[in-house]
C-alpha positions as CSV (number, residue, x, y, z in Angstrom):
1,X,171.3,99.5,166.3
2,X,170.8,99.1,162.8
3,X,171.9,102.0,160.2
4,X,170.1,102.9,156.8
5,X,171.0,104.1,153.7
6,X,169.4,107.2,152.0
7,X,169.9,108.4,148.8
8,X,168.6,112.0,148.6
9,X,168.6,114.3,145.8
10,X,169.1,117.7,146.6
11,X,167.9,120.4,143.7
12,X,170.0,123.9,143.9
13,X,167.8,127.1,143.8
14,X,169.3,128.3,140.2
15,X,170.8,127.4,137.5
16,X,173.7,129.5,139.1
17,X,174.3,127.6,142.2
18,X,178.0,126.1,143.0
19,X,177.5,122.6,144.3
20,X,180.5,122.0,145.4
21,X,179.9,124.7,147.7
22,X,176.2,123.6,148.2
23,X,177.6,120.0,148.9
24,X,180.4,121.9,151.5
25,X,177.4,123.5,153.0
26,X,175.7,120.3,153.8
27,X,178.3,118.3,155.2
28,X,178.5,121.0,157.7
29,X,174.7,120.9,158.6
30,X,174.0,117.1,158.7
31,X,172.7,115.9,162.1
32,X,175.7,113.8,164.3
33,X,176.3,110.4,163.2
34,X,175.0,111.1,159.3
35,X,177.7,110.5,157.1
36,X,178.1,110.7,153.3
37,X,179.1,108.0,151.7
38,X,178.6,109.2,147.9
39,X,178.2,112.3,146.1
40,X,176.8,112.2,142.5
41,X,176.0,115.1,140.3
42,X,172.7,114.3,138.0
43,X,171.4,116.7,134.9
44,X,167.8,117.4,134.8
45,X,167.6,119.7,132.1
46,X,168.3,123.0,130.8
47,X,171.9,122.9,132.3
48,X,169.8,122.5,135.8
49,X,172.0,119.5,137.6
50,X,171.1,118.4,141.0
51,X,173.0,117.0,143.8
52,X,172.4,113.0,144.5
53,X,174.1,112.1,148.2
54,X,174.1,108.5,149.2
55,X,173.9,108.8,153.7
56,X,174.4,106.3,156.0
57,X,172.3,107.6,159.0
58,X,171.3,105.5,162.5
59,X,168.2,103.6,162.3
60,X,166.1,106.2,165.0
61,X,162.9,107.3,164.9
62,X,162.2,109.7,162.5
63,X,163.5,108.2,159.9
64,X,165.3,111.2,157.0
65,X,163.1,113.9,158.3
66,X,165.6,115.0,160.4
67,X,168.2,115.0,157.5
68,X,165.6,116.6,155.2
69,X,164.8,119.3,157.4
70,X,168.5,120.4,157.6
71,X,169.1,120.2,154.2
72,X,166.1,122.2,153.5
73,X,166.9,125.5,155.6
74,X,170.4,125.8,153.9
75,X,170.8,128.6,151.4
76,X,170.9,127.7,147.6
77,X,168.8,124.2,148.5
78,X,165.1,124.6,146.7
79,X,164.1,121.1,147.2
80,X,164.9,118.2,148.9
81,X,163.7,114.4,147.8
82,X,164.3,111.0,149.5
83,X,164.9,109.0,146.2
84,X,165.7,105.7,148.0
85,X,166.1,104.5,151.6
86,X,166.8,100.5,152.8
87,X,167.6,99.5,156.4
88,X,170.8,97.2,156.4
């Protein structure tokens, strides 16, 4: 089975939110078999920075809504975007 990579950027609630504890959060929650491969911090503005995580994930039906939904229903997480996904 094929895998595919996602990159997903992950916006924290406030301006106030740790993300290295946000990103500690995550890696706990992510489904079986999804595994980070990259973290990335990005600014958006006003001191706002969001979390960028490159995943290498099985190629299953579904596709990153699993991930997504996971992501979304941890604390601190306000929005959750799949910036980039390619089978390989």
């Amino acid at each position: 089975m094929a895998n595919v990579l996602a990159i997903i950027k992950i916006m924290p609630e406030s301006i106030d939110t740790n993300l290295q504890k946000l990103q500690n959060a995550i890696s706990k929650k992510l489904p079986p078999k999804v595994t980070i491969k990259k973290v990335e911090t990005e600014d958006i503005a006003f001191g706002i920075k969001a979390l960028k995580l490159s995943l290498m994930l099985p190629d299953e039906t579904g596709g990153t809504d699993i991930v997504e939904e996971a992501i979304r229903k941890i604390s601190g997480v306000s929005d959750v975007q799949v910036e980039f996904c390619s089978r390989l």
